[in-house]
C-alpha positions as CSV (number, residue, x, y, z in Angstrom):
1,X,-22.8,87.6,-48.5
2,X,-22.0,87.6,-45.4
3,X,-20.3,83.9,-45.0
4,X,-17.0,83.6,-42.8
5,X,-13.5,83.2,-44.7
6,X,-12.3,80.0,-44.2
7,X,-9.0,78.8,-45.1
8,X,-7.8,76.2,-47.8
9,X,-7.3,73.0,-46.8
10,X,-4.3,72.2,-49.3
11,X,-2.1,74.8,-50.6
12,X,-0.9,72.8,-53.6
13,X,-1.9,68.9,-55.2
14,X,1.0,67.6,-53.6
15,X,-0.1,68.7,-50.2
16,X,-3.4,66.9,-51.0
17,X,-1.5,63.5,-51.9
18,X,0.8,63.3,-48.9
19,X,-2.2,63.4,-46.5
20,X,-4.1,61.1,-48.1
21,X,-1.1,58.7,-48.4
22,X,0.0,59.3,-45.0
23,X,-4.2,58.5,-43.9
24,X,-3.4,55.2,-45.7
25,X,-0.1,54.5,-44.8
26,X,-1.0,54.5,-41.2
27,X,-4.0,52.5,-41.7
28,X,-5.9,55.7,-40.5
29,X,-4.3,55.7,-37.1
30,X,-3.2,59.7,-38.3
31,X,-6.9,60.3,-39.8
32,X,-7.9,62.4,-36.6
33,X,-5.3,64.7,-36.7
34,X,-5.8,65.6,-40.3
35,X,-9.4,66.3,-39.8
36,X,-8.6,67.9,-36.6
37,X,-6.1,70.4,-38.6
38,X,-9.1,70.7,-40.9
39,X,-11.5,71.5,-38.3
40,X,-9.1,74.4,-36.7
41,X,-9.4,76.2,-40.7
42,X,-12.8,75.6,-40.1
43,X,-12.9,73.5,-43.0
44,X,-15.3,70.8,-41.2
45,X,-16.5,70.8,-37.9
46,X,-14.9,69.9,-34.8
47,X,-17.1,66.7,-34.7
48,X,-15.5,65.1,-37.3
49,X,-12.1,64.4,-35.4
50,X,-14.2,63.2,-32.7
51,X,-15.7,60.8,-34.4
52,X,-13.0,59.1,-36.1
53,X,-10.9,59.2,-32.8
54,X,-13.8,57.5,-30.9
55,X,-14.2,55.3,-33.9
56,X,-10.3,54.3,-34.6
57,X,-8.7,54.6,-31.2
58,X,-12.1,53.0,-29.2
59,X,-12.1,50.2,-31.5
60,X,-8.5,49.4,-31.0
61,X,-8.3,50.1,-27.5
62,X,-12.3,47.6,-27.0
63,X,-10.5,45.2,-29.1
64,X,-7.2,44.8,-26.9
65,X,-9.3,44.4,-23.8
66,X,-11.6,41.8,-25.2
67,X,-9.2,39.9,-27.5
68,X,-9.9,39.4,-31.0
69,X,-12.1,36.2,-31.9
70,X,-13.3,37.0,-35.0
71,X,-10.5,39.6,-36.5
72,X,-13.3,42.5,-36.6
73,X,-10.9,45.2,-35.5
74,X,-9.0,44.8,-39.3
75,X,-12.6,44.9,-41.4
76,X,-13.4,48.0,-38.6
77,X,-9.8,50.0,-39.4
78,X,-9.9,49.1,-42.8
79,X,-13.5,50.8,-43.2
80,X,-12.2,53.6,-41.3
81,X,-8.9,54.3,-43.3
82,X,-11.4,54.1,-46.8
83,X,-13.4,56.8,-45.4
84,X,-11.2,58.9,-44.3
85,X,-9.0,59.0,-47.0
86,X,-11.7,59.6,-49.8
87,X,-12.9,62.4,-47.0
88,X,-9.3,63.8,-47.1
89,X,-9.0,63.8,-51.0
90,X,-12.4,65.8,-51.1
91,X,-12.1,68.3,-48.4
92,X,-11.4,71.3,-50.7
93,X,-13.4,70.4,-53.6
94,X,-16.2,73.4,-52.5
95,X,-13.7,75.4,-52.0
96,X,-14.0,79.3,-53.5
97,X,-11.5,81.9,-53.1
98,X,-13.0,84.9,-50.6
99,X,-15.6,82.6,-48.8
């Protein structure tokens, strides 16, 4: 086979726990840099940080410029931070050692 090597995500378990805790913890404010680290092992694609940057920081910045009538920026971030951190705790799971 001919398929590029491409780094672990997580070196240990622990390593695995901290980013998802630290996507939670921020209420997945720090979700694009993870998967941004992830796309530079070439774990997922580069699109992935793109999206949830457009997605976390455009909601937050559309929702301070047209106020907040209904509270949908919470429901938005909270969908956002589920996501990404069940997409963080599974990022490795393909993973095999020489591919």
């Amino acid at each position: 086979m001919n398929a590029p090597i491409r780094a672990r995500m997580y070196a240990t378990t622990v390593h695995k726990v901290i980013w998802v805790v630290v996507v939670v913890a921020s209420a997945g404010l720090l979700a694009p840099p993870l998967f941004f680290i992830a796309a530079k092992k070439r774990v997922v694609t580069m699109l992935v940080p793109v999206i949830y940057a457009v997605v976390i920081y455009g909601s937050a910045i559309v929702e301070s410029l047209v106020g907040n009538p209904k509270n949908w920026e919470g429901g938005v971030l909270a969908l956002t931070m589920i996501v990404a951190a069940v997409h963080a705790a599974i990022l490795d799971t393909d993973w095999k050692a020489g591919r």
